[in-house]
C-alpha positions in Angstrom: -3.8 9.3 6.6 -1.9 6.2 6.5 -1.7 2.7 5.5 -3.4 -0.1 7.3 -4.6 -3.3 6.1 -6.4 -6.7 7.6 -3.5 -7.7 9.2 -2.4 -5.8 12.4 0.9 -6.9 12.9 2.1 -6.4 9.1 0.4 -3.1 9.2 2.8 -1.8 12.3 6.3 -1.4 10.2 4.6 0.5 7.8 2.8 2.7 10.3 6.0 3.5 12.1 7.9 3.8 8.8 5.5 6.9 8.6 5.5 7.7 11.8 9.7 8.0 11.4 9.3 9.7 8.2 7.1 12.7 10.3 9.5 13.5 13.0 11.4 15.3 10.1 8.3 17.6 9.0 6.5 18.2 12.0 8.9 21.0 13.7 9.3 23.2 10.5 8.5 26.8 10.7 4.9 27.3 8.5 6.9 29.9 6.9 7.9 29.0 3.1 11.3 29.3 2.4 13.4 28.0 -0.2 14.1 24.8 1.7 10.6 24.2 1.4 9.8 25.1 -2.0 12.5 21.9 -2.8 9.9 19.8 -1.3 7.8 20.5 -4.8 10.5 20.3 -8.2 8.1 22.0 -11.0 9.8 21.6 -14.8 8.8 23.2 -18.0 9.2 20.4 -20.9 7.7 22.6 -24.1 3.8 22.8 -22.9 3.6 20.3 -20.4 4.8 20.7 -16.7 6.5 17.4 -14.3 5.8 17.8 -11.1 7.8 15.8 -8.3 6.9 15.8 -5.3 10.1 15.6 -3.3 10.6 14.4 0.6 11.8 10.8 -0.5 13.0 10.7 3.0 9.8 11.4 4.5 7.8 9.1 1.7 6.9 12.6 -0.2 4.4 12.8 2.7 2.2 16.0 1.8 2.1 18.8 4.4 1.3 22.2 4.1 4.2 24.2 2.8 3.7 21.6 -0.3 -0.3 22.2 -0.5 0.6 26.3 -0.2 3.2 25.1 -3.2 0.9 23.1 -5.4 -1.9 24.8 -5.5 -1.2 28.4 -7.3 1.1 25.9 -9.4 -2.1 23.8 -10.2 -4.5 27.5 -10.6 -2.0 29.2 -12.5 -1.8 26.3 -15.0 -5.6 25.4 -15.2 -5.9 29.3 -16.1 -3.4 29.7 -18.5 -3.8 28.6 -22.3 0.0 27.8 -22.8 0.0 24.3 -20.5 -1.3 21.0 -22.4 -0.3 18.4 -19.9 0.6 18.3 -16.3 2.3 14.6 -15.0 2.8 14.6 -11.1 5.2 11.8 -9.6 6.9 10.8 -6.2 11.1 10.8 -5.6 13.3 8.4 -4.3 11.7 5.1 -5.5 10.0 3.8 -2.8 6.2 6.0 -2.8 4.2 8.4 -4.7 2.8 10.2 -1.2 2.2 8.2 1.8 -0.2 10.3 3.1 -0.5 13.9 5.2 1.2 15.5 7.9 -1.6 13.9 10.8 0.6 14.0 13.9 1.0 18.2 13.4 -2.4 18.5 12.8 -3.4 16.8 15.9 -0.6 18.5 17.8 -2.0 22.0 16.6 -5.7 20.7 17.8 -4.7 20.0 21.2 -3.2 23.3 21.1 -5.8 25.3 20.0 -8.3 23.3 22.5 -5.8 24.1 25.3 -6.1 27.8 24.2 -3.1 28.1 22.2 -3.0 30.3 18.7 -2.8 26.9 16.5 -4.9 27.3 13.4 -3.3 24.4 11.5 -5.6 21.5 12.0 -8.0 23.7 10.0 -5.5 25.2 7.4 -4.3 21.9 6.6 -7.7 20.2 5.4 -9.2 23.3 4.3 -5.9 24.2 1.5 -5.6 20.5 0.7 -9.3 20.1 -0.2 -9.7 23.2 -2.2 -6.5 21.4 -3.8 -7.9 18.4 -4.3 -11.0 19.6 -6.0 -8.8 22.0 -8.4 -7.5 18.4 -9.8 -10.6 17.4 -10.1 -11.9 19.7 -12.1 -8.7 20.9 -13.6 -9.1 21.9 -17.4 -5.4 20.1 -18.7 -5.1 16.6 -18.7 -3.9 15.4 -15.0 -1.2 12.1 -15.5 -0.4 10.8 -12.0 2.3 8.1 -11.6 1.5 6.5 -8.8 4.6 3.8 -8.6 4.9 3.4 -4.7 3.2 3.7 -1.6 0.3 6.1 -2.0 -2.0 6.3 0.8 -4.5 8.9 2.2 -3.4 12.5 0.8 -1.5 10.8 -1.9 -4.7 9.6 -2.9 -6.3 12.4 -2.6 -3.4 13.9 -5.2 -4.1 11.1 -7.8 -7.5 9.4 -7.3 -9.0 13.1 -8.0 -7.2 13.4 -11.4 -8.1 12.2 -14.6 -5.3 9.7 -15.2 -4.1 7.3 -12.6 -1.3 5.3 -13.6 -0.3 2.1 -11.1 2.9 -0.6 -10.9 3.3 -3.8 -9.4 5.3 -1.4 -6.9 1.8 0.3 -5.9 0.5 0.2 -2.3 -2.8 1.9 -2.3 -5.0 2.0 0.5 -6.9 4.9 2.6 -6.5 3.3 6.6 -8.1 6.4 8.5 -10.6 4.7 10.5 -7.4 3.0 12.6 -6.3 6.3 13.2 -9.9 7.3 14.6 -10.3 9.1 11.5 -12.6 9.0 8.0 -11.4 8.1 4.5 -11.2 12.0 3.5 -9.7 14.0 0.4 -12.5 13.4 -1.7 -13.4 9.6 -0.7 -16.9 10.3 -0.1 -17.0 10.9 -4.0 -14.6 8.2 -5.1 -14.7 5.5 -3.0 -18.8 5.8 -2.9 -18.4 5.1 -6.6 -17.2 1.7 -6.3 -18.9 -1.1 -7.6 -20.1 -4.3 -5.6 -19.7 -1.9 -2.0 -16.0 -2.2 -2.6 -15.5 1.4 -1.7 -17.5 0.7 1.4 -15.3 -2.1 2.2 -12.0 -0.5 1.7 -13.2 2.7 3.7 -14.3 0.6 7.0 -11.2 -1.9 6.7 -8.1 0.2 5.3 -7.6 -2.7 2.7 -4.3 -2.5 1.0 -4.7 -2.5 -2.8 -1.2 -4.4 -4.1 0.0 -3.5 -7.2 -2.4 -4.6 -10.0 -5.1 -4.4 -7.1 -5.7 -0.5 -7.8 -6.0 -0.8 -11.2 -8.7 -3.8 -11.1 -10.8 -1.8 -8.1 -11.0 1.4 -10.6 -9.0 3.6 -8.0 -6.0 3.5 -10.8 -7.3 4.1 -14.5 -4.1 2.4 -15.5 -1.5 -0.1 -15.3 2.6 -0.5 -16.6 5.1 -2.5 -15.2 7.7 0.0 -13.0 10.2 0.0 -15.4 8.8 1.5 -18.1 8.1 4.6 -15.9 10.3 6.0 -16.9 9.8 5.7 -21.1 5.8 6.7 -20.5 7.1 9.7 -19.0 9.0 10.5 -21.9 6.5 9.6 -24.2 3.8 11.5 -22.9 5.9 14.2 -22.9 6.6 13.7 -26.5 3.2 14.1 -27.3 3.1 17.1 -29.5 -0.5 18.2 -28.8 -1.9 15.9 -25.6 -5.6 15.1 -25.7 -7.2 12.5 -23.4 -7.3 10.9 -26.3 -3.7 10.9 -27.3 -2.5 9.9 -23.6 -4.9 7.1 -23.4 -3.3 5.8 -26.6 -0.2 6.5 -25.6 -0.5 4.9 -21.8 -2.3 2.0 -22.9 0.9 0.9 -25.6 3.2 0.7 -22.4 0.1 -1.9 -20.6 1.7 -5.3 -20.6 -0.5 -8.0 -22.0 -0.3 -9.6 -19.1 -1.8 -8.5 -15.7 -1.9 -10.0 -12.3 -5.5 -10.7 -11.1 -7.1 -8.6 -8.7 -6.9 -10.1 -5.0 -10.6 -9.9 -4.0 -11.8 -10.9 -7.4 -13.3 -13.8 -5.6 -14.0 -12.1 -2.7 -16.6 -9.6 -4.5 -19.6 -11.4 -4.4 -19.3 -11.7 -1.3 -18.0 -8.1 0.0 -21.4 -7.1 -2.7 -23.8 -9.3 -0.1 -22.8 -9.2 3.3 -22.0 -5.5 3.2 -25.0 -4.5 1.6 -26.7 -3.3 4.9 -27.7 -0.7 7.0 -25.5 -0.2 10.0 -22.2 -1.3 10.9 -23.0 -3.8 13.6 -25.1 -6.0 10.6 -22.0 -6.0 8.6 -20.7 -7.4 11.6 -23.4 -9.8 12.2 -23.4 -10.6 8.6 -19.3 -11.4 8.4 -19.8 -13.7 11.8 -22.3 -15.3 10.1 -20.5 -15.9 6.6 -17.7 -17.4 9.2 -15.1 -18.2 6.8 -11.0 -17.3 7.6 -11.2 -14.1 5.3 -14.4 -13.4 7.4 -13.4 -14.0 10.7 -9.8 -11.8 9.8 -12.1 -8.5 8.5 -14.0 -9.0 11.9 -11.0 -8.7 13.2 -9.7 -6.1 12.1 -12.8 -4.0 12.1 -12.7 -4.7 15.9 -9.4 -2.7 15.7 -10.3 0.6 14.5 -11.9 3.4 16.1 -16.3 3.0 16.4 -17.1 6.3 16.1 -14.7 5.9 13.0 -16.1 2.9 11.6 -20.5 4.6 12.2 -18.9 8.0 10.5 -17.3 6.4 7.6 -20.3 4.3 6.7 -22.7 7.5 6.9 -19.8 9.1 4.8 -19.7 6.9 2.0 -23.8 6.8 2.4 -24.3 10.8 2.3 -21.1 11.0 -0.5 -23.0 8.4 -3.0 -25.7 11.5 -3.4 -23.3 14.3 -2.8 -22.0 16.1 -5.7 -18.2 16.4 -6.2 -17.9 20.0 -4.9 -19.7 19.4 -1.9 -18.3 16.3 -0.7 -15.4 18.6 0.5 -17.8 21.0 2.2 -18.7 17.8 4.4 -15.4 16.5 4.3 -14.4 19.7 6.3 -16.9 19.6 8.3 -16.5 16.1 9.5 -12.7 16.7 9.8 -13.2 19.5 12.5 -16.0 17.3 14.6 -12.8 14.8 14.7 -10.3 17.4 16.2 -12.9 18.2 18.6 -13.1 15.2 19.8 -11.3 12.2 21.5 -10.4 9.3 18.6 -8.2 10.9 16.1 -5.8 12.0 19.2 -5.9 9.3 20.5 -5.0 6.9 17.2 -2.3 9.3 16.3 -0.8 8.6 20.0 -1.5 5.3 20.0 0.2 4.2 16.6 2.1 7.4 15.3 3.8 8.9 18.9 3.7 6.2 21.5 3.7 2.9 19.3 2.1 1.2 21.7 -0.6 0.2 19.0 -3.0 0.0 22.1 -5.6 2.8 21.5 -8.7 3.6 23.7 -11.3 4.4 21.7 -14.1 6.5 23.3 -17.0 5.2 22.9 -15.2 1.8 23.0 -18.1 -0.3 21.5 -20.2 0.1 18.4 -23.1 0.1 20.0 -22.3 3.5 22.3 -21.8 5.2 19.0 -25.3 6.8 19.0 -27.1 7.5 15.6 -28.1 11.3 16.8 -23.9 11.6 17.6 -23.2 10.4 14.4 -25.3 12.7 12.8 -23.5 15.9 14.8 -20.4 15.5 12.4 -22.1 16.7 9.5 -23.7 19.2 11.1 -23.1 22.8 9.5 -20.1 24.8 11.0 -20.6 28.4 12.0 -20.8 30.4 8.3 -17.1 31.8 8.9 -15.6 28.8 9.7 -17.6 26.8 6.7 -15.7 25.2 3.3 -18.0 26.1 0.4 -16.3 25.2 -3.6 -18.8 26.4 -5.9 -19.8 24.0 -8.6 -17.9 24.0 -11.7 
């Protein structure tokens, strides 16, 4: 999961920035060691615990020595009495988590559907969703600092937790249908959410969210200026008993009186209308109708992404509006294992992430070849074994 936005050719730097940033994860042994247990710095400050996530060099990107890191962290904390606050943030200054580790997963899919012994592309999603929905649900407060590039599983490692704290440095945006993927890590639940079919709108296009932009969408509970990052972290930590109470309080004090205004603000009533409709193609029809430049560019760049992308996500966000928080994972997994079967999420990780060629052929290639009775098979129960259940808290 990485970041994508309306504009194709702004959207390529940042794609191959992560690209570059996964040629230094994706050939590490699965076995932990203590190289890999420095990609996740866990400190003890009284009661409370700092998590940083650590692979500056690689944008903290999240793979699955970290997931097999965080989550007994995350359990062991939740269960025990002694923790009152857990604050997770990004090193190196330039992202929180720019996303997951998408070009092993694919590489372990086309192993395993070539007959190799790969069981990744289902360890992956399966550990980072049972993560996700621990910091969801976890009993301590949850402070994530997302100052930076956060995209995909970064989201999934904030947007899930109770306190979502954004800079004018934040880059927030979930761009999996360009990659022939599906918003995941819990989007069916959050992004569904949205008011005014922004969630719908973000999920098809891969909008980026600039700075104050995730605090005004309600993806970020929270803004501060980057600077004073640093001094909210102290002072939450200086909180001698935390309550959500107490950290509300305290994050609010560092909120400058002064916000930027969200980008689409004008844009809402419009996103509200034309994509208030049934299928894909009539938000289609609807945006070449409206005809405007912003129109005419989200055509565009809808035209970009992967159909049998575009048809799943909107059933997605559909299905995930009625689904309750635990079981949006269960789908989640279930979609994500349809996808390795099949043709588009290879082929966007090729396309954008191995070859650059930022040409991919998506299969079906039209809209209208992506069948309603094909779209359904993606949510389709796995065998029992192979299923993801979370109980309900």
């Amino acid at each position: 999961p990485l970041l994508f936005s309306p504009m194709l050719s702004r959207e390529t730097k940042w794609l191959q920035l992560f690209a570059g940033a996964q040629k230094t994860f994706t050939v590490r042994s699965m076995a932990t060691s203590a190289a890999c247990r420095d990609e996740v710095l866990a400190e003890s400050v009284g009661s409370k615990r700092v998590v940083t996530l650590n692979r500056p060099k690689a944008l903290n990107a999240l793979n699955l020595n970290m997931v097999r890191e965080l989550y007994p962290l995350m359990k062991k904390w939740d269960d025990g009495g002694h923790v009152s606050l857990v604050i997770v943030k990004g090193a190196g200054g330039k992202a929180f988590c720019a996303g997951g580790d998408v070009v092993a997963v694919t590489k372990s899919a086309l192993d395993a559907k070539a007959g190799g012994p790969s069981t990744m592309h289902k360890d992956f999603f399966r550990e980072e969703y049972q993560l996700n929905h621990l910091i969801g649900t976890l009993s301590k407060p949850y402070v994530a600092l997302i100052d930076g590039i956060t995209l995909g599983g970064g989201c999934g490692l904030s947007v899930n937790g109770r306190f979502r704290v954004a800079t004018e440095r934040t880059m927030l945006a979930m761009p999996e249908t360009a990659l022939g993927l599906f918003p995941d890590v819990g989007g069916s639940y959050f992004l569904s959410r949205l008011k005014n079919n922004l969630g719908l709108y973000l999920a098809l296009t891969g909008y980026r969210l600039m700075g104050a932009d995730a605090f005004h969408s309600g993806l970020a509970t929270h803004f501060v200026n980057s600077a004073d990052i640093p001094a909210l972290e102290q002072a939450l930590l200086a909180i001698e008993h935390p309550t959500d109470a107490s950290i509300e309080q305290t994050i609010r004090s560092f909120q400058p009186k002064e916000i930027a205004p969200f980008s689409l603000e004008e844009k809402l009533p419009i996103i509200r209308e034309l994509f208030h409709a049934r299928t894909v193609e009539e938000i289609v029809a609807n945006l070449e109708k409206h005809g405007d430049e912003w129109a005419k560019k989200t055509v565009a760049t809808l035209k970009k992404m992967s159909p049998t992308s575009l048809k799943v996500t909107m059933q997605q966000i559909e299905r995930g509006a009625r689904t309750s928080y635990a079981k949006v994972f269960t789908m989640e997994y279930r979609m994500t294992q349809r996808f390795m079967e099949g043709v588009d999420f290879h082929e966007g990780c090729r396309a954008i992430l191995i070859d650059k060629c930022r040409n991919p052929k998506w299969s079906p290639a039209t809209l209208e070849e992506v069948s309603d009775d094909y779209v359904e098979t993606y949510f389709a129960p796995l065998p029992h074994a192979s299923e993801l259940i979370i109980h309900e808290d």
